[in-house]
N, C-alpha and C positions, 0 to 999 in steps of 0.2 A: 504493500500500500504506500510505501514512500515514495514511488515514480507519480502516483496518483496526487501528492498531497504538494511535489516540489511542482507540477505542469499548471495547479493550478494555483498555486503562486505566481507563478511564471505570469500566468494571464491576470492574475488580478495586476501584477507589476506593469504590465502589457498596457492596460487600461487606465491604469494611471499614467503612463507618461504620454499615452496617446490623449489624455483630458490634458495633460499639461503642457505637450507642443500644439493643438491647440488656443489654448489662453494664448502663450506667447505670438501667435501667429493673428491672432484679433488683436491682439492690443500694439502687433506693430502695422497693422492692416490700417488701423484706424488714426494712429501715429500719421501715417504718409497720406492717407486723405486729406487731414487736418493740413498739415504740409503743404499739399496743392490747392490745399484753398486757400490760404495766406498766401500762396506765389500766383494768383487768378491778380490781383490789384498792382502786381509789380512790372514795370514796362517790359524788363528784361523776360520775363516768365512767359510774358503773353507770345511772344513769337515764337518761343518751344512748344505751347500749347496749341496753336495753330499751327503748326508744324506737325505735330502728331495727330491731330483731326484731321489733316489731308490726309494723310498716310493712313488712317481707319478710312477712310472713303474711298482710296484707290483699292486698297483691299476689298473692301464690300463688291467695286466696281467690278475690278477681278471674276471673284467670284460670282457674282449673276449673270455676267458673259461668257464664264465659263462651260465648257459641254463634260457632259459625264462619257468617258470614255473604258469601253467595257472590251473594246477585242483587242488581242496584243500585237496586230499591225500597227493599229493606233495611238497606241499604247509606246512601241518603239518610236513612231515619227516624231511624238510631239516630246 
């Protein structure tokens, strides 16, 4: 019974640091939003922000123009 009693150690250990990476991952998530919204009113910031919303829009563009390619002629050409 001791393999039984260390595995589920193991998992409760498991669970704990998956709650605890976690926390640290929301509270630095929320860190760098706070961030970019304090760099939204700065001259310097605004053209890296615009800079990066063309870039999500070409992407998007990309993508709806895109064709779905299914046989592997096609597949090699492109």
């Amino acid at each position: 019974m001791e393999i039984g009693k260390k595995s589920t150690e193991a998992w409760k250990e498991y669970k704990k640091s998956k709650v605890n990476a976690k926390r640290v991952i929301s509270i630095a998530k929320v860190k760098k939003q706070k961030e970019c919204v304090s760099n939204l009113n700065d001259p310097i910031h605004q053209n890296e922000i615009f800079r990066i919303a063309k870039e999500i829009v070409k992407e998007r563009i990309k993508l709806t123009k895109g064709k779905v390619i299914v046989d592997k002629k096609g597949i090699k050409d492109s």
